[in-house]
C-alpha positions as CSV (number, residue, x, y, z in Angstrom):
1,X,-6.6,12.5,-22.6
2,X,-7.3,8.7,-21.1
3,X,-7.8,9.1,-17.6
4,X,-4.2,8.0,-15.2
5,X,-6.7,5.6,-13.2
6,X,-9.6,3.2,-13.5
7,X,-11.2,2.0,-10.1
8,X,-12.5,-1.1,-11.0
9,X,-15.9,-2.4,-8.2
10,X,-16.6,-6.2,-7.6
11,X,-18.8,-6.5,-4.9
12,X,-16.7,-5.9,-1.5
13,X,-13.4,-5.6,-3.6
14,X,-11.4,-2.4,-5.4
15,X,-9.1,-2.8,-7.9
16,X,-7.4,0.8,-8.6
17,X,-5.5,0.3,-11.6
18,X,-2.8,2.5,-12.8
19,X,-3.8,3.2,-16.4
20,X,-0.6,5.1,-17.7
21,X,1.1,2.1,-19.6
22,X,2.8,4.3,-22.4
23,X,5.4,5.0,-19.5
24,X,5.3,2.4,-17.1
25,X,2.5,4.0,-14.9
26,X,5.1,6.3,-13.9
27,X,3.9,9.4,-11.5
28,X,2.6,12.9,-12.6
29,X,0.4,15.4,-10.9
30,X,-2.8,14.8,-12.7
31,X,-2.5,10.6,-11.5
32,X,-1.0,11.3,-7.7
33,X,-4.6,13.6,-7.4
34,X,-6.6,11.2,-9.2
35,X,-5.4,7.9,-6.8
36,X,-5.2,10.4,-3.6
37,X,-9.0,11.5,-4.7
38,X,-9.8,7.5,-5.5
39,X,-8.7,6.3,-1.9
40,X,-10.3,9.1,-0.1
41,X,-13.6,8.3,-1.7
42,X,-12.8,4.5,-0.4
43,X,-12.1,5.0,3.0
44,X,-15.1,6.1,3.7
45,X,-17.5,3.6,1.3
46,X,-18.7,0.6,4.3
47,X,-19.7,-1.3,0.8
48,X,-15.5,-1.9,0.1
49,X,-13.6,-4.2,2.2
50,X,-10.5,-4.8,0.0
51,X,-8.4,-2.6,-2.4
52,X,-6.2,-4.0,-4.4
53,X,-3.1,-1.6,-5.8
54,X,-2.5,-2.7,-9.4
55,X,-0.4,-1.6,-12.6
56,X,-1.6,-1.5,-16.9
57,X,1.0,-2.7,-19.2
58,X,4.2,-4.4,-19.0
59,X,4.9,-2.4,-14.9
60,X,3.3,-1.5,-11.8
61,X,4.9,1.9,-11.8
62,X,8.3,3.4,-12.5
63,X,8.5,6.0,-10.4
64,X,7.9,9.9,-11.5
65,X,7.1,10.4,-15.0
66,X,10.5,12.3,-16.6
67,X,8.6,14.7,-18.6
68,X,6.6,16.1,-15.1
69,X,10.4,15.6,-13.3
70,X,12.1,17.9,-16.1
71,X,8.9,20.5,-15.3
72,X,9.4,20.6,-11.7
73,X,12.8,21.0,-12.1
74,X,12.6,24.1,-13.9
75,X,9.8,25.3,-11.1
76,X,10.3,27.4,-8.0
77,X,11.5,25.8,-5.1
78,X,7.8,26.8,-3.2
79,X,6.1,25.1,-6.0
80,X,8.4,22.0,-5.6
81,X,7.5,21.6,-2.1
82,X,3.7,22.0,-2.8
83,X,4.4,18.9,-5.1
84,X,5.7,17.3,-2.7
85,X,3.6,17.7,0.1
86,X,1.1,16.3,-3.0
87,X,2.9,12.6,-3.0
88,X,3.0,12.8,0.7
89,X,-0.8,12.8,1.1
90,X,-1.0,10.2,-1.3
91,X,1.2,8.0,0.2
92,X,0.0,8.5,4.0
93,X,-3.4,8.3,2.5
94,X,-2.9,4.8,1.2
95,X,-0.7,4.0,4.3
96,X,-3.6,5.1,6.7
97,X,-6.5,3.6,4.4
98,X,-8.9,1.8,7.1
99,X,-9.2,-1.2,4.5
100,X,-7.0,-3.9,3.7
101,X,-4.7,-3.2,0.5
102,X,-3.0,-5.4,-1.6
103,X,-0.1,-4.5,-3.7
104,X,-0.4,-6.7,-7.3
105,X,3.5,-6.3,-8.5
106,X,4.5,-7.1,-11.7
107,X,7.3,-5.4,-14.0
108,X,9.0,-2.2,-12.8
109,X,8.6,-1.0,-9.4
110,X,10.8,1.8,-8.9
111,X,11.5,5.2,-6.8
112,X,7.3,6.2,-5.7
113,X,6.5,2.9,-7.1
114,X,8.2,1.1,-4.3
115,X,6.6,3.7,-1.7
116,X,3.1,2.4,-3.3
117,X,4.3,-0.7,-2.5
118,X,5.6,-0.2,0.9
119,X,2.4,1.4,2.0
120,X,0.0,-1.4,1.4
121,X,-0.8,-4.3,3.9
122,X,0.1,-6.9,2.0
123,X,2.7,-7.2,-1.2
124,X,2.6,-9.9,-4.1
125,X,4.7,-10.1,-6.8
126,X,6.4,-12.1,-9.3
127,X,9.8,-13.2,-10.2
128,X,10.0,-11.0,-12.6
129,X,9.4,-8.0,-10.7
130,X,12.1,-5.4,-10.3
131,X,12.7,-2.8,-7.3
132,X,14.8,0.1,-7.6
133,X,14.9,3.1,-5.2
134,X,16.8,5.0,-7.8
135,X,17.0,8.4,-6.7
136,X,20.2,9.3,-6.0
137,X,21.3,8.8,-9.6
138,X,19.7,12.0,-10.0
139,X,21.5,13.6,-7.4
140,X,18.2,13.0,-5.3
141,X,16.7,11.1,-2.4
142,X,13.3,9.3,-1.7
143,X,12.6,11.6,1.1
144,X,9.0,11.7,0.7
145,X,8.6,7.8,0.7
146,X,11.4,7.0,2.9
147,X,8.9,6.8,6.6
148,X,7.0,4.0,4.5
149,X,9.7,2.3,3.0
150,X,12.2,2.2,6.5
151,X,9.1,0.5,8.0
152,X,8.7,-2.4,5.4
153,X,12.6,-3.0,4.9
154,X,14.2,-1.6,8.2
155,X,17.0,1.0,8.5
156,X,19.9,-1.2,7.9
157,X,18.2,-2.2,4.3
158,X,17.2,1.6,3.9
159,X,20.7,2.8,4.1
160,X,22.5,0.9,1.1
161,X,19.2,0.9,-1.3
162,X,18.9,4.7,-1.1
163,X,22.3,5.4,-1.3
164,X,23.5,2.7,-3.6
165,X,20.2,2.9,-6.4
166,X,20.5,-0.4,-6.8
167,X,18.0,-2.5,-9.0
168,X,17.1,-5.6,-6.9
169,X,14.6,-8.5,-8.1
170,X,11.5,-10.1,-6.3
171,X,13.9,-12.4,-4.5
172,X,15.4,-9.8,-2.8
173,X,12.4,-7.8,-2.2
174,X,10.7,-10.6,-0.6
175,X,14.0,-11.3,1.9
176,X,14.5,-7.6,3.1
177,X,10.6,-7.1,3.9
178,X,8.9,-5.3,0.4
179,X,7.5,-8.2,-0.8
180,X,5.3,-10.7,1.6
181,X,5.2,-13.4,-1.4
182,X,6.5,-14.3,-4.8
183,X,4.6,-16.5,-7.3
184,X,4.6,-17.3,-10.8
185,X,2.8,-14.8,-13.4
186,X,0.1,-17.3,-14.0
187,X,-0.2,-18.0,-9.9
188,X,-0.9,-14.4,-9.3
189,X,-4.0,-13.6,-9.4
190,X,-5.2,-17.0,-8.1
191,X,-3.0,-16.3,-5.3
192,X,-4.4,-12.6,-4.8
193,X,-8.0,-14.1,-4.8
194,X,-6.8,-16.2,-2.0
195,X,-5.8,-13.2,0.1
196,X,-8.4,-12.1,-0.6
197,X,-10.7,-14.7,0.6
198,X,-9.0,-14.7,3.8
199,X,-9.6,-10.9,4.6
200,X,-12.8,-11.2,4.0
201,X,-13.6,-13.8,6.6
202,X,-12.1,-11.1,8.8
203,X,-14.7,-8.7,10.7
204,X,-14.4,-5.9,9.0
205,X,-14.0,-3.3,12.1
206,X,-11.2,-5.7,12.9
207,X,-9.3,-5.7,9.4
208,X,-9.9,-1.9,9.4
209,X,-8.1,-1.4,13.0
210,X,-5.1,-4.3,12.6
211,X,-3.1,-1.3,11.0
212,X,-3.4,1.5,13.2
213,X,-2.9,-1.2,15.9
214,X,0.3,-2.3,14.5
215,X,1.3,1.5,14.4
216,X,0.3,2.6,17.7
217,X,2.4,-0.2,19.0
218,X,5.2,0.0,17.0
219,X,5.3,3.8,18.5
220,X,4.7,3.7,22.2
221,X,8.0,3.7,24.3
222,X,5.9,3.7,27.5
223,X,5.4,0.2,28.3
224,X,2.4,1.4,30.6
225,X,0.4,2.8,28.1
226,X,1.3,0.6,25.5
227,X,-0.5,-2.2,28.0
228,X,-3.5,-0.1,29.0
229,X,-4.2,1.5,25.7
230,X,-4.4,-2.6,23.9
231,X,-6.6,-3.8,27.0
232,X,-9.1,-0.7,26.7
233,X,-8.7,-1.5,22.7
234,X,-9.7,-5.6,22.9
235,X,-12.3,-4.4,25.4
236,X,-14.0,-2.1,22.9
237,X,-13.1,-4.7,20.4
238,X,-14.8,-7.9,22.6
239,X,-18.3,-5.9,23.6
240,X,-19.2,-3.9,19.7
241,X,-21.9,-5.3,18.0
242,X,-18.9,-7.1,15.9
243,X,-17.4,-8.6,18.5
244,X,-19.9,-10.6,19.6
245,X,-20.8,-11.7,16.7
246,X,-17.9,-13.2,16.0
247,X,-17.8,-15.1,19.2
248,X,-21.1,-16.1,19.1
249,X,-20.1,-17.7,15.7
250,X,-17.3,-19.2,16.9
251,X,-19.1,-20.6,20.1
252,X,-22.6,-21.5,17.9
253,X,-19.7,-23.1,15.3
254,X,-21.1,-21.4,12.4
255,X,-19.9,-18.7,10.1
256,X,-20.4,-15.2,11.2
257,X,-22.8,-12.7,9.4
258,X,-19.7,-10.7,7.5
259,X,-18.9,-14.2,5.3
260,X,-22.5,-14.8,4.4
């Protein structure tokens, strides 16, 4: 049996590739353990400062795999949940992942696709790219991708794409918050190189934090805190050993020891 994954190294950078194009890279057990297992190993290997998300074949991934769909429907509703509970560490590993992630889109992203999507830091895709949130067609709902999803598209979007199962293109994606960029096919890899580039002239404490930052903000409803908890935060930030690097760099106009 080929194995669902292959997690490509060069140098600083992770390419986790979906490796299940005979169906559009589409979910089953055996690949939601092997990418939860994949990041776990990541988040805590210093050597990797970039992952990028990326799909084999002709999509990035369709969703759940029908054949593992038609098994789970026959199962127990215990075991369903256990399943479930499965694609939720996966995506609130990748969510969490203290690394910058990049999300290479191409082809079909539908249903859990479009969670993988929504939980990286930063989305590109091309024109020919195609979103769908298809689950109520099945009588169903993207419950277990929904927290990641409402947070890249907002509630208002949320509401007609889960209900309606519309299929939307890149265009779309890009306006309502799933997509950051849209390039042509040839452009995109060029472009993810790019991103890439920039990141890594980031400290690498910093790039790690920027999203838990972003999510402790986007929490706090006491003004207060919020203030006290970001001063004790660039504090931290401004005396590590990272920190002053960076602004001795700045200061001695030079590059810091990260890009070197």
């Amino acid at each position: 049996m080929t194995h669902p994954l292959l997690n490509l190294r060069d140098g600083p950078i992770a390419r986790l590739r979906l490796t299940r194009p005979e169906v559009h890279n589409a979910f089953d057990a055996m690949l939601i353990a092997a990418l939860t297992g994949a990041l776990e190993a990541l988040a805590g290997d210093d050597d990797i400062r970039v992952v990028v998300l990326e799909g084999d074949g002709a999509s990035f991934s369709a969703g759940a795999d029908l054949n593992w769909m038609r098994g789970m429907a026959a199962a127990s509703e215990a075991d369903n949940r256990d399943d479930a509970l499965a694609l939720a560490r996966l995506m609130r590993t990748l969510d969490e992942l203290p690394k910058p992630t990049i999300a290479r889109v191409h082809g079909a992203a539908f249903g859990g696709g479009v969670g993988l999507v929504a939980c990286c830091d930063i989305a590109i895709g091309t024109p020919q790219a195609k979103f769908g949130l298809t689950e109520s067609k099945l009588g169903l709902l993207p419950a277990v991708i929904s927290p990641y999803v409402i947070d890249a598209i907002g509630a208002r979007q949320a509401r007609r794409w889960f209900a309606s199962a519309e299929i939307f293109d890149a265009a779309e994606a890009q306006r309502i918050g799933l997509l950051h960029e849209v390039v042509e096919a040839d452009a995109l890899d060029a472009t993810i190189q790019r991103q890439i580039a920039l990141l890594l002239k980031a400290g690498p404490h910093a790039a790690a934090q920027a999203k838990s930052l972003v999510r402790q903000v986007a929490a706090h409803s006491d003004r207060d805190r919020h203030d006290a908890d970001n001063a004790a935060l660039i504090a931290q930030l401004r005396v590590s050993a990272e920190g002053q690097e960076g602004l001795s760099a700045f200061l001695d106009k030079r590059k810091p020891g990260w890009c070197s």
